[in-house]
C-alpha positions in Angstrom: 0.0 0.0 0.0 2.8 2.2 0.8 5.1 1.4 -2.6 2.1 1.2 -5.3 1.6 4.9 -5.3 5.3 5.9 -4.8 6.2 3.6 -7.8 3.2 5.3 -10.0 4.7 9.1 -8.9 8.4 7.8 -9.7 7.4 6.3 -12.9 5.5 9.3 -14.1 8.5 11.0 -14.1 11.6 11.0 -17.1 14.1 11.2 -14.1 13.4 8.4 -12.4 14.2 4.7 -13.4 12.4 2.4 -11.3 13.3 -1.0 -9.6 11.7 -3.2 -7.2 12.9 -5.7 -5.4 10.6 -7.9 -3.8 12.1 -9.7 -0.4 9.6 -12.4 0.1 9.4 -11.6 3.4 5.4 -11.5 3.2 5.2 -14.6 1.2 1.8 -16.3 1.4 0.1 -15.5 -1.8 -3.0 -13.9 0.0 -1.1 -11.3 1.7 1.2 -10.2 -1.1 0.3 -11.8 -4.6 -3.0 -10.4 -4.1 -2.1 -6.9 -3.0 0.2 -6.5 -6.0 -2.4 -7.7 -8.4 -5.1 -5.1 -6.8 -2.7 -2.1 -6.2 -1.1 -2.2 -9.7 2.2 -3.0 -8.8 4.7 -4.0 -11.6 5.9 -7.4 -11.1 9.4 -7.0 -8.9 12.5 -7.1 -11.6 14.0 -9.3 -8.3 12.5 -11.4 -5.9 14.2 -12.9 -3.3 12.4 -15.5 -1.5 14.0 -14.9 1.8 10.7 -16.6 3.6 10.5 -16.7 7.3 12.8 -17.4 9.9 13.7 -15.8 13.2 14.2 -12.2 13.3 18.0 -13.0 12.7 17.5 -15.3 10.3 15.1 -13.3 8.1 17.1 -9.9 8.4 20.2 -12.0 7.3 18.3 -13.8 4.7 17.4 -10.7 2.9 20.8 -9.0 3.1 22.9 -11.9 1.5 20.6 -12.3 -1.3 20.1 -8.1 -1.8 23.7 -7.7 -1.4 24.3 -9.4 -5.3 21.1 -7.8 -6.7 22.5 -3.9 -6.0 26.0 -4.6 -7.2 24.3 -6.0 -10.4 22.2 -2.8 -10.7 24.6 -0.2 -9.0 21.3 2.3 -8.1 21.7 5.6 -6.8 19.8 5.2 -4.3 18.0 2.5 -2.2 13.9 3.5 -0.7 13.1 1.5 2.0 9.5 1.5 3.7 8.6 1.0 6.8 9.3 -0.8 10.1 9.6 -4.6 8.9 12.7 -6.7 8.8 13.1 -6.0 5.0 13.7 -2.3 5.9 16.0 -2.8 8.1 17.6 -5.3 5.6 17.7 -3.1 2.5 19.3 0.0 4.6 21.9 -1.7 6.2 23.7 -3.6 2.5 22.9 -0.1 0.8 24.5 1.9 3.4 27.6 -0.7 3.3 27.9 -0.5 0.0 27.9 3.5 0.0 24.6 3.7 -1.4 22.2 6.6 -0.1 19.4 5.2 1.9 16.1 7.0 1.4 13.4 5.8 4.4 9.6 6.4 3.7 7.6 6.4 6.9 10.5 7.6 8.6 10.9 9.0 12.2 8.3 7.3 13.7 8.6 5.9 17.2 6.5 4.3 19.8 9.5 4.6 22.4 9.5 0.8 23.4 12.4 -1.0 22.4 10.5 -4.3 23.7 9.2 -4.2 20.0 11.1 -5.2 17.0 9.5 -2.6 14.9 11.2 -0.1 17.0 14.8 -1.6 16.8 13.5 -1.5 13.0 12.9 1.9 12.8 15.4 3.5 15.3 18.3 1.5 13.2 17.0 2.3 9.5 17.2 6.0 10.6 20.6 6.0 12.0 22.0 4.8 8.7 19.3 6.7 6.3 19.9 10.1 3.8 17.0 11.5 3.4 14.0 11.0 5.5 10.1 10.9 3.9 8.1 11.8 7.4 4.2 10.9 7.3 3.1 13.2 10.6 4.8 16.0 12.4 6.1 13.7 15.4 8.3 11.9 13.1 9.9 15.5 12.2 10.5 16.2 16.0 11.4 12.9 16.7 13.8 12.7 13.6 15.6 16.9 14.7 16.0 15.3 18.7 18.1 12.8 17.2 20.4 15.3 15.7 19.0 14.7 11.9 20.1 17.5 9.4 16.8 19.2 9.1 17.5 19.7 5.3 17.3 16.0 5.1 13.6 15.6 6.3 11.2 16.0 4.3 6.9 16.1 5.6 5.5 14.2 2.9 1.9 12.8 3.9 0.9 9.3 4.5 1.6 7.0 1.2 -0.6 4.8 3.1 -3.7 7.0 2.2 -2.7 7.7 -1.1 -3.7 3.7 -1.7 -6.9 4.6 0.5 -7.9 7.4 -1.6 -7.3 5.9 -5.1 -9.2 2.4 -4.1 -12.2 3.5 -2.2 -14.7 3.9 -4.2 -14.0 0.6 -6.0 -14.0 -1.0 -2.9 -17.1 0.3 -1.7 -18.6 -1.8 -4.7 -17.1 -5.2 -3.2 -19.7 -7.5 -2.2 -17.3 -8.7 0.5 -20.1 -8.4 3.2 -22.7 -10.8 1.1 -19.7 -13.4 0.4 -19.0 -13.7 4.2 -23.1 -13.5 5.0 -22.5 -10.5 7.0 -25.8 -9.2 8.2 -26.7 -5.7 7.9 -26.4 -3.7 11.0 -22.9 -2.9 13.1 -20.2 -5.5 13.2 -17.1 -5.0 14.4 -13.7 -5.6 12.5 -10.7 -7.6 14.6 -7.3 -8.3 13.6 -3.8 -9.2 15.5 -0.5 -9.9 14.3 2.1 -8.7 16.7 4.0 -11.4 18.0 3.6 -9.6 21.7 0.1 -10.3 21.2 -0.1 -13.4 19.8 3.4 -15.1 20.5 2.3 -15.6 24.3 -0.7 -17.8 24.9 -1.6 -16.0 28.4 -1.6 -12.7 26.5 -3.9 -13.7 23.4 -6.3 -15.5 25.6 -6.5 -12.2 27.8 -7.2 -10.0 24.6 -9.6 -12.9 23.2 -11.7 -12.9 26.9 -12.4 -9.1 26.2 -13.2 -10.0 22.7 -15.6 -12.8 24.0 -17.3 -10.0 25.9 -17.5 -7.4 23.3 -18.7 -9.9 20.7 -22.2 -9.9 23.2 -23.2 -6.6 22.0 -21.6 -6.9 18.5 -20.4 -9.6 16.1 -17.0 -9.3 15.6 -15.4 -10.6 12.2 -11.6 -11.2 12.3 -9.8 -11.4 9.4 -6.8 -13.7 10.9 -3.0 -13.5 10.1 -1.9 -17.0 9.8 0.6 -16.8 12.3 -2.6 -15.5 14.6 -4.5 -18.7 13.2 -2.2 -21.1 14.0 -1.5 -19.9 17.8 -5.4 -19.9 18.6 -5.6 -23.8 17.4 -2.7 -24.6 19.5 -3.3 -23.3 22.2 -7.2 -24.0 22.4 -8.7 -20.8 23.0 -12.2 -20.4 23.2 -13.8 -18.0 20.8 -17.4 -18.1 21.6 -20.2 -17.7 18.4 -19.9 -14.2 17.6 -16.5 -14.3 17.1 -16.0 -15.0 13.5 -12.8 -15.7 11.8 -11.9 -15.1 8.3 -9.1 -16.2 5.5 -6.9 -13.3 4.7 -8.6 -10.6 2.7 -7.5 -8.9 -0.3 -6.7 -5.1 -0.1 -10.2 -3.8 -1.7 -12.4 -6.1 0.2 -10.4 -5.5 3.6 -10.8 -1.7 2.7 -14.6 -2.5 2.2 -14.9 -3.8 6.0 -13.3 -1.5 7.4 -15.2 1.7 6.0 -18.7 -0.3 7.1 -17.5 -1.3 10.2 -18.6 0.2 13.7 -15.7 -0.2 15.5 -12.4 -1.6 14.4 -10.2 -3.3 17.4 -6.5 -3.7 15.8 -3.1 -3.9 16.6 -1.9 -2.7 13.2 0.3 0.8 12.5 -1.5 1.3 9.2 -4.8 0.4 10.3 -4.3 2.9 13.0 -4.1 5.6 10.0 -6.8 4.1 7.8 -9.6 4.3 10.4 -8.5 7.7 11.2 -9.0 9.0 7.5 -12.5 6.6 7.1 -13.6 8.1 10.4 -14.2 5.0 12.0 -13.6 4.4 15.9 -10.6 2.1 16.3 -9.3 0.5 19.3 -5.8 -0.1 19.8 -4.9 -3.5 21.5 -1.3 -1.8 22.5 0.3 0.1 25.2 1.4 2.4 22.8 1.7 3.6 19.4 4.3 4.8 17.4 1.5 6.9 15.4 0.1 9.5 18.2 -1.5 11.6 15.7 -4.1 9.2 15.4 -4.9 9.5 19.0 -4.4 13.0 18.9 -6.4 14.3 15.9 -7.9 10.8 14.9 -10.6 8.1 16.2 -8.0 6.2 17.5 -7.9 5.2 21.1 -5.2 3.2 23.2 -7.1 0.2 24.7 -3.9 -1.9 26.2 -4.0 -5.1 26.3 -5.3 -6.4 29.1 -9.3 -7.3 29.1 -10.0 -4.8 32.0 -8.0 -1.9 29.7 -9.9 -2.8 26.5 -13.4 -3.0 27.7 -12.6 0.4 29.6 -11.7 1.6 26.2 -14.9 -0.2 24.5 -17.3 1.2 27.3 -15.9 4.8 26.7 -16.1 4.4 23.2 -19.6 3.8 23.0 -20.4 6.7 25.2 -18.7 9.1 23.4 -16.8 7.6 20.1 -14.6 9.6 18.5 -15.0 11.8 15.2 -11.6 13.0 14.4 -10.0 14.9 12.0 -7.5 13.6 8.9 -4.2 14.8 9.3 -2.7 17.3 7.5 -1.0 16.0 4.3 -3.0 12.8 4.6 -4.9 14.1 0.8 -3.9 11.6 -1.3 -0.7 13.4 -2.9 2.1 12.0 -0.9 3.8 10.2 -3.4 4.3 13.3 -5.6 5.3 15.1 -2.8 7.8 12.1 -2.1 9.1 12.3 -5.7 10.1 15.6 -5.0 12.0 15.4 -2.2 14.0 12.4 -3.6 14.7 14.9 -7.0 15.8 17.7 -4.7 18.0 15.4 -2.7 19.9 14.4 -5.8 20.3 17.5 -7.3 21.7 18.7 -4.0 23.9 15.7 -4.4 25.2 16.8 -8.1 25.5 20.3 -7.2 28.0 19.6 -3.9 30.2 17.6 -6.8 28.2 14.1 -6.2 27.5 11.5 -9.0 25.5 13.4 -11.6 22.1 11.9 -10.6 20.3 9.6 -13.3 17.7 8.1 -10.8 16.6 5.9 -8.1 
C-alpha cells in the first residue's frame, strides 16, 4: 500500500528509473500476490524468497541475497519503507555499500524497544539520507536525534494515497454478502504482533475481552496465519460471535473497514486508515508509534489487558470519537515524495556528487 503509489509518482516522471525488489518476506500469496495484483504493482525485476525465519535469520536472509542484486544494478539510491525486517535489511547492505538510503515512513517511534519494529525503525534511521516523514512527530522525533533538518522532508501518509485511489472501487465489493454479514454494526478484529499473539496467556487475555465485546456486537476477524495457528494450538475459546476469516484482499479488507462500527487492531497502518475513514478504532497496545491518530484521529489506546480494553470499548460507545484527517493525509504523498528524492539528488550533483540519473 505504501510502494504502489510511490512507484506510480516515480514512474511518471523521465528522471526516475524504477526498480523493485521484492524480499519475500510477506510470502503467502493472499497477503502479497494479491495486493500486488489489486494495487497495480509491476511485477518486482527481483525477488528474493527470503521466507520466514527468526528475526536474525530473516534480516540476514534478505541482506545476503540483496547484497548481489544492488551490485548488479549499481542504483543511486535505495527507498526502503517501513518498520519490517526488509527495511531494516535493504538500509543496512545499501549503506555498506555507500549507497544513499532513502526511508519512507521515517521518524516514527512508539518509544519501546520491547518491539522489534522499533529496533527496526530506530536502526534504519541511523544509517538513512533522506527522511520521507508521514506526521509532524516523526519531524521532532527525527531533529531530537540530531538529523540534518534539510534532510527531512513532511510528505503525507503513502498509506492513504492507496486509500484514496481504491475506495470507491472497494465500496462496490460485495465482501459483506460473500462472508453473510448481516446488515447492521459488526465489528472488524485483527492481530499480528508477535507480543500479542506469540504468548498464549496474553492472546487468551485480549480474546476474553473480545468474547465479551462480541455480546453486544459480532466481531469478524480477518486472521494472520501466524494468529490462526496460535489460537488452534493453544485451544482458546472463541465463543459464536466471534468469527474468523481467510486473509482478505486489499479492496475487500478496505470495504470492511469503511462499514464497520468499531475496528479493534493492533496494526500501525490500520491505526491511520480508520482515522482517514472516520471509524472508531481500538488499539490492542500500550502504545503507538502513530500519536496523531490518537491526537487528531478516532483512535484510542485500549492496552491489552481485558480490563483496559473493555474500559476503552465502554468509553467508546459513550462518546466515540469523530476525528480529523491529518494534514498532508490528501492523497498526494507520493508526488510530494518524488520531490523530495529529486531535490536530494540534485543537491547531491551540485555539492560535486555523482550526476544523478535516478533511483
Amino acid at each position: 500500500m505504501k510502494v504502489a503509489p510511490l512507484m506510480a509518482a516515480l514512474a511518471s516522471d523521465e528522471r526516475f528509473e524504477n526498480i523493485l525488489v521484492h524480499t519475500g518476506q510477506h510470502y503467502d500469496e493472499s497477503m502479497s500476490g494479491t495486493f500486488f495484483r489489486e494495487l497495480g504493482i509491476p511485477s518486482p525485476r527481483h525477488h528474493l524468497n527470503a521466507g520466514s525465519g527468526s528475526h536474525a535469520q530473516q534480516t540476514s536472509e534478505v541482506m545476503r541475497r540483496l547484497e548481489p542484486v544492488l551490485l548488479a544494478e549499481q542504483p543511486d539510491g535505495v527507498l526502503v519503507v517501513g518498520d519490517v525486517n526488509s527495511t531494516l535489511a535493504g538500509a543496512l547492505v545499501a549503506a555498506k555499500l555507500g549507497i544513499p538510503v532513502i526511508h519512507a515512513e521515517a521518524g516514527l517511534r512508539s518509544f519501546d524497544r520491547s518491539m522489534p519494529e522499533e529496533i527496526n525503525r530506530v536502526a534504519t534511521d541511523a544509517i538513512s539520507d533522506l527522511f520521507l516523514v508521514t506526521e509532524e512527530s516523526g519531524r521532532v522525533n527525527l531533529l531530537k536525534e540530531g538529523k540534518d533538518p534539510s534532510r527531512i522532508a513532511l510528505v503525507g501518509n503513502l498509506m492513504i494515497d492507496s486509500l484514496q485511489r481504491n475506495l470507491a472501487a472497494a465500496l462496490q465489493s460485495d465482501i459483506r454478502d460473500r462472508l453473510g454479514i448481516a446488515d447492521g454494526a459488526f465489528g472488524l478484529v485483527t492481530l499480528h504482533r508477535p507480543a500479542n499473539v506469540d504468548r498464549e496467556e496474553q492472546l487468551a487475555e485480549i480474546v476474553a475481552a473480545l468474547r465479551v465485546i462480541a455480546d453486544q456486537i459480532p466481531l469478524f476477524w480477518a486472521v494472520h496465519p501466524r494468529t490462526r495457528e496460535r489460537l488452534e494450538r493453544a485451544k482458546i475459546a472463541l465463543g459464536s460471535s466471534i468469527h474468523l476469516l481467510a486473509p482478505l484482499g486489499y479492496r475487500d479488507f478496505l470495504h470492511l473497514q469503511a462499514k464497520s462500527s468499531v475496528i479493534l487492531t493492533d496494526s500501525g497502518g490500520i491505526q491511520e486508515e480508520s482515522t482517514v475513514l472516520g471509524i472508531p478504532c481500538l488499539t490492542l497496545r500500550e502504545n503507538t508509534e502513530r500519536p496523531i491518530t490518537v491526537e487528531s484521529g478516532t483512535n484510542r489506546l485500549a492496552g491489552t489487558r481485558k480490563e483496559t480494553i473493555l474500559q476503552a470499548w465502554r468509553e467508546n460507545s459513550e462518546s466515540p470519537k469523530r476525528g480529523i484527517i491529518p494534514p498532508l493525509w490528501d492523497g498526494l504523498a507520493g508526488e510530494r515524495c518524488r520531490e523530495a528524492i529529486a531535490g536530494y539528488f540534485s543537491s547531491r550533483a551540485a555539492a560535486g556528487h555523482k550526476e544523478f540519473s535516478g533511483a
